[in-house]
Structure formats: structure tokens, C-alpha cells
N, C-alpha and C positions, 0 to 999 in steps of 0.2 A: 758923648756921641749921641746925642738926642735926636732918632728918626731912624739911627742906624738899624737897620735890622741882619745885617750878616751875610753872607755869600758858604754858601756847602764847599765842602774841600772834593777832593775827587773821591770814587768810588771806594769804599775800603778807607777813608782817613779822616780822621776825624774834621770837623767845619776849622777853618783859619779866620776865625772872625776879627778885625781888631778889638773888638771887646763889645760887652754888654753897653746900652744908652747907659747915662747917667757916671761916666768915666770923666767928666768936667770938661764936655765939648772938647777932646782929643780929637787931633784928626785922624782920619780913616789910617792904618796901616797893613801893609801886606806882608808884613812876617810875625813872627810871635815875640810876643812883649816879653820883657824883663821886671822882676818884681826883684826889688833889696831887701833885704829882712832887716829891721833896725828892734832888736831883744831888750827892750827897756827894764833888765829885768837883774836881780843877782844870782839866778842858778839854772840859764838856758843853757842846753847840754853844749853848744857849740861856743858861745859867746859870753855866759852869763856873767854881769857885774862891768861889763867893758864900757856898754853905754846907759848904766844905769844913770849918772849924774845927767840930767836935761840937758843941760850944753853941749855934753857930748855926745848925746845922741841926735840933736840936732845935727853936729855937725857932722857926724856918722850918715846921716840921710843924704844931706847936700853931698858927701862927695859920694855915697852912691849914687846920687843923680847925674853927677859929674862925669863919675864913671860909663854914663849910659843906662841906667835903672829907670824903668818909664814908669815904677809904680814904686810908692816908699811905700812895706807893710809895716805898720807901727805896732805893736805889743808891747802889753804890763804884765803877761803871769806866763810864765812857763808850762807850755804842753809835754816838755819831754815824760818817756815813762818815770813812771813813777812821783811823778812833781805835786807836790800840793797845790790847792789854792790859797789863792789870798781870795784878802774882802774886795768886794766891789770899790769900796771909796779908796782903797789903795792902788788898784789898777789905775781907776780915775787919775788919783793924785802923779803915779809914774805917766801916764801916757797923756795927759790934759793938755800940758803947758806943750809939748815934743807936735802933737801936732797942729798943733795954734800955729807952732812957729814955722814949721814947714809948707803950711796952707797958706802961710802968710810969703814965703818964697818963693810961690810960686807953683810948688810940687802937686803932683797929682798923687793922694796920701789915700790907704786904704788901713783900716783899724784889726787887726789881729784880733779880736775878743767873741767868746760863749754867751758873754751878757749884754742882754738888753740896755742895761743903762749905759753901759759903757759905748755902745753904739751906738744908742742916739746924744751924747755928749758929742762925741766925735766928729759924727753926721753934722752937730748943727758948728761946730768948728769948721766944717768945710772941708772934713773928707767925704769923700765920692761912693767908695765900698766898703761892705762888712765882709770881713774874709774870717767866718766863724765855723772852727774844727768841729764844733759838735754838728754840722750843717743843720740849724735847727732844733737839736733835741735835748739842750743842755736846758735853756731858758725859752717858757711857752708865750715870751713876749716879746720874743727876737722877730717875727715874723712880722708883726703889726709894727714895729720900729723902721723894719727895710720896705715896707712896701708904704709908710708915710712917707717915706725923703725918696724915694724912687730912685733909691740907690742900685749900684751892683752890690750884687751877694755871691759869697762862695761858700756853695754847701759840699762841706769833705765828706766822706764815710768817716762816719764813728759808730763803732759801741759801747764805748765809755770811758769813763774821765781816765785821767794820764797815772793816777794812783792803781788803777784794776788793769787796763789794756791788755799787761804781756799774757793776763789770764784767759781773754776773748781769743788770741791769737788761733782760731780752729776753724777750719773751712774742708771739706771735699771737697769742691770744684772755687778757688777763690775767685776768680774771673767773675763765676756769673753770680756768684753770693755779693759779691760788692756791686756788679750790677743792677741786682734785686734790692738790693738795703737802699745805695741812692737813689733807685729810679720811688720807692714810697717816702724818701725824704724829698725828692723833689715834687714830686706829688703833693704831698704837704704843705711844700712852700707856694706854689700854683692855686692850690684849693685855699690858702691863705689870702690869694687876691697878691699874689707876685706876679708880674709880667714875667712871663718867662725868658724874655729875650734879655732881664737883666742878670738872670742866672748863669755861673760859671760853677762847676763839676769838679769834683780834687781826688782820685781815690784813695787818698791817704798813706801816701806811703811810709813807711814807719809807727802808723797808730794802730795797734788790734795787728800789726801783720811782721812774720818773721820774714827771715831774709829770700826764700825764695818763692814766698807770697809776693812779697814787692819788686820780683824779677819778673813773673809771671803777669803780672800789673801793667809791668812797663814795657813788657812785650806785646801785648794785647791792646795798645790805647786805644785804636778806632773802635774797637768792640766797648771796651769801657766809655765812650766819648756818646756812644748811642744805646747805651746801658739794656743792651740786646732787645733795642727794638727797630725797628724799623722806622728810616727818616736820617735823616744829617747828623742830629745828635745835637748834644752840648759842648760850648767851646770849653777846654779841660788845661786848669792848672795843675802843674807835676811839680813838687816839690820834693826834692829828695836830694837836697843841698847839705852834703857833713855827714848823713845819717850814720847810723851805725852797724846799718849792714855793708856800706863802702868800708866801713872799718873794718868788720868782718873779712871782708876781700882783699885785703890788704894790709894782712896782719904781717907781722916781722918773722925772723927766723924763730926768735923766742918764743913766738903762738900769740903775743898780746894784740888786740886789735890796732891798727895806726890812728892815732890820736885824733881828734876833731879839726885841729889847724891844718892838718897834713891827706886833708880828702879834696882839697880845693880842684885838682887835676881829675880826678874821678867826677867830680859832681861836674866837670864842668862837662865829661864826654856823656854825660847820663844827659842834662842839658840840653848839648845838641841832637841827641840822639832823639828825644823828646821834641821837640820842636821841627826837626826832618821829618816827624811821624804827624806832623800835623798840632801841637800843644797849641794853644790859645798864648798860654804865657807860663814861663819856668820861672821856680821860686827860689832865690839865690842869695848866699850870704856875702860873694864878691864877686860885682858886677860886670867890670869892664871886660874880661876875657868871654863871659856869657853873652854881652850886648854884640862882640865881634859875632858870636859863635852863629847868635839866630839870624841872622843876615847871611851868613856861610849858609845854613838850613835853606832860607827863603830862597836861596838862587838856585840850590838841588833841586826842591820842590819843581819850582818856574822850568827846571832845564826838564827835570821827570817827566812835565806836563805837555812841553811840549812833541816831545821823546813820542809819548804814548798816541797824541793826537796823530804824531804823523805814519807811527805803525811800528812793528818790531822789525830794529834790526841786527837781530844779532847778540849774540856774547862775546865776548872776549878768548878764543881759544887758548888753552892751557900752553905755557910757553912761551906765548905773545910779546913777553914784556921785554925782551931783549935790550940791551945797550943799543941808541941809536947812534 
């Protein structure tokens, strides 16, 4: 989207941009985007080891696309808590060949990685974004990688890597602590010589935050979207596809949490919920009910917008709904 510069969403809601320039000349859209998650990975909390083998993960991508996913995100190392790292050349090695092949299909492919090298590997493969959790603070040569290839960037909140996180998990007011921590990482990336109009915002839902951290998050976006300041804001990827405070919410009679396969229905109304509130793009692990959903969003938005241009009228009195 090379010239794009974005349109403000209404008052109170975060901007609906189709995305940052540097998206692989996409054309303009008017709802919010869908991202696939393809876990090239053997121990991601939702999917790990399913599309480790290349081939499958390619073709894990293609039918996310299929599905309706406007963005493959590709990953080699697992962020969930607690995950270790792997080496750099082993990320490479999982994630190399997965997006060679999907750039080469067509896909508009964005690279899930903390490191540098692994981002500009990628980049010069012909993916379009760095979509890196640490937003910046993992690797001090992430920033001079994305602002050479005039890529998108996704800078998430983080305070630290997936081994420590559940111990950062402390805020008195989390809204505006995660507002202040992104608005001096985006800061960073800007004083790095980033255009800012390639930058997209994530508040991390599930990294450093407990479960009603990440309610309070997702109640708040337009506040998060303009990281309490004044202006339009940043368009704001939500991801919060499987997590495990949907499991939390949906735990069985017995008290155990409902498993990772069995969140697909929650993630999808978090989703839309997400994208009604203005998201730029929801992060998702299956696609096609999500690609319905943000098009359901876009037409409430459109209908709210007009609603409001033309003045209030009215609620719905209690009892109204009668059988007609």
C-alpha cells in the first residue's frame, strides 16, 4: 500500500486503516484484516509440531488464505509462557524454505520473529512485515532491518522473553502502563528513522498479562489504539486467538481449563468484538469464520456511522421485542 496514508476512524475508536504502506501494494480495504497464524514450530501452546514439516506448513498457509486470511504470519520459535529459545539458524532453517514458498504463491506473508536476522532473511524472501513480540526490545538490530526494506512493523508490548513473563504480570492501572511502555517503544522505533505510518500496535494480550489484564485491554482499544495521547492513534493488531485465559473462561465442571482446540468459538466472538471496536487486523489461528466475522464488524461500524451522522434516535424500550 505504497502512498497510503490512512483515514481516522470516528471519535473514541481507534483509526480503521487498511494497513501500513509496504503491505505488497494491497489494495485499500474498508474492514479489518485477517491474519493466519502458521506455528512452524514443535511446542506452540495452541498448535505445536502440526505444521512443523515445510510442506505442511505451506499448505497450512494456502488454506488459510483460502479460508479468507489476508496476512499468512509465519513463525519458528514459540512465544508461549514459558518457551524457550531456539538459535537464530534454527528459526531460519524452520521458517526459510515456508516463506519462500508462500511469497512465491502469491501470499501477502508477514515473519513472526524477535530477531534481526531472521527478518531480514524473510524481508529479502518477499515478506512485506516484521510482526516482532518483543516490539523492538529483544534485538538492537531489529529496527535498522525494518526501516532498510520499508517494511510493516508490529510493535507488541513486552517485558520480557516467554521464559520470565507470568513474573512481570503486575500493573495498578494496566490500560495506561501498557499505554506508556508502547507509546516509548514506538518512540524508539520512530527515533530509529521508522515511518510511522508503517507501524501497527498489538497490546499483547497474553504476554506479561493475567486474565483480567487482558479483558481490561480489550475493553479499552481506542484508548490503547492512541496510547493516551491525543490524535487518531495506531492502527492495532489483537490477537488473542486460543489463549488461555479463553480457557480460563471456559473451564469444565471438573475446574480444568477447555483445551486449546476447543477456544475456536470464543476467539472468534473476542475477534469480532475486536474489529466492531475499530482493530486494524485480528490474529487468528482459523480463518474462515474470522474473515466472515470482520465484514459483519465493517457493516455495524458503516451502519453506527451513519446512525450517528444523522442524530439520536432512540433506544429500544424494555419489552419491545415482542413476537411479530
Amino acid at each position: 500500500m505504497t502512498g497510503t496514508t490512512g483515514t481516522t476512524g470516528h471519535e473514541g475508536t481507534p483509526p480503521a486503516w487498511p494497513g501500513p504502506p509496504g503491505l505488497g501494494g494491497r489494495p485499500a480495504l474498508d474492514r479489518c484484516l485477517v491474519m493466519g497464524v502458521v506455528n512452524v514450530t514443535p511446542d506452540s501452546f495452541s498448535d505445536g509440531g502440526r505444521w512443523l514439516d515445510p510442506d505442511a506448513a505451506v499448505a497450512h498457509g494456502l488454506a488459510l488464505a483460502a479460508e479468507g486470511a489476508d496476512i499468512i504470519d509465519v513463525g519458528g520459535e514459540s512465544t508461549r509462557p514459558g518457551a524457550g529459545r531456539v538459535t537464530g539458524a534454527e528459526e531460519l532453517r524452520r521458517v526459510g524454505p515456508v516463506v519462500t514458498a508462500l511469497v512465491s504463491a502469491g501470499l501477502t506473508v508477514s515473519i513472526d520473529t524477535t530477531r534481526a536476522e531472521v527478518a531480514a532473511a524473510a524481508l529479502a524472501a518477499g515478506a512485506v512485515m516484521v510482526n516482532d513480540v518483543s516490539g523492538g526490545l529483544a534485538d538492537p538490530g531489529m529496527h535498522a532491518v525494518v526501516r532498510a526494506a520499508s517494511a510493516g512493523y508490529v510493535i507488541m508490548h513486552w517485558r520480557g522473553p516467554s521464559a520470565v513473563m507470568g513474573d512481570l504480570a503486575r500493573y495498578t492501572d494496566v490500560v495506561a502502563e501498557v499505554c506508556a511502555e508502547l507509546a516509548q517503544q514506538t518512540d524508539a522505533a520512530v527515533g530509529a528513522g521508522i515511518d510511522p505510518a508503517r507501524i501497527v500496535i498489538d497490546p499483547g494480550i497474553g504476554f506479561a498479562k493475567r486474565a483480567g489484564h487482558n479483558w481490561a485491554l480489550l475493553a479499552d482499544l481506542p484508548r490503547v489504539s492512541r496510547l493516551n495521547r491525543a490524535g487518531p492513534g495506531f492502527p492495532l493488531l489483537v490477537g488473542a486467538s486460543r489463549k488461555s485465559f479463553l480457557g480460563r473462561l471456559l473451564e469444565g465442571p471438573d475446574g480444568q481449563p477447555r483445551p486449546a482446540e476447543g477456544r475456536d468459538d470464543a476467539s472468534l466472538a473476542v475477534a469480532t468484538l475486536a474489529a466492531a471496536a475499530g482493530a486494524w487486523c485480528v490474529r487468528v489461528h482459523a480463518a474462515a469464520a474470522s474473515a466472515d466475522a470482520v465484514r459483519v464488524a465493517a457493516s455495524w461500524r458503516q451502519a453506527a456511522a451513519v446512525k450517528a451522522a444523522s442524530g439520536p434516535e432512540g433506544s429500544i424500550p424494555a419489552g419491545a421485542g415482542g413476537r411479530a
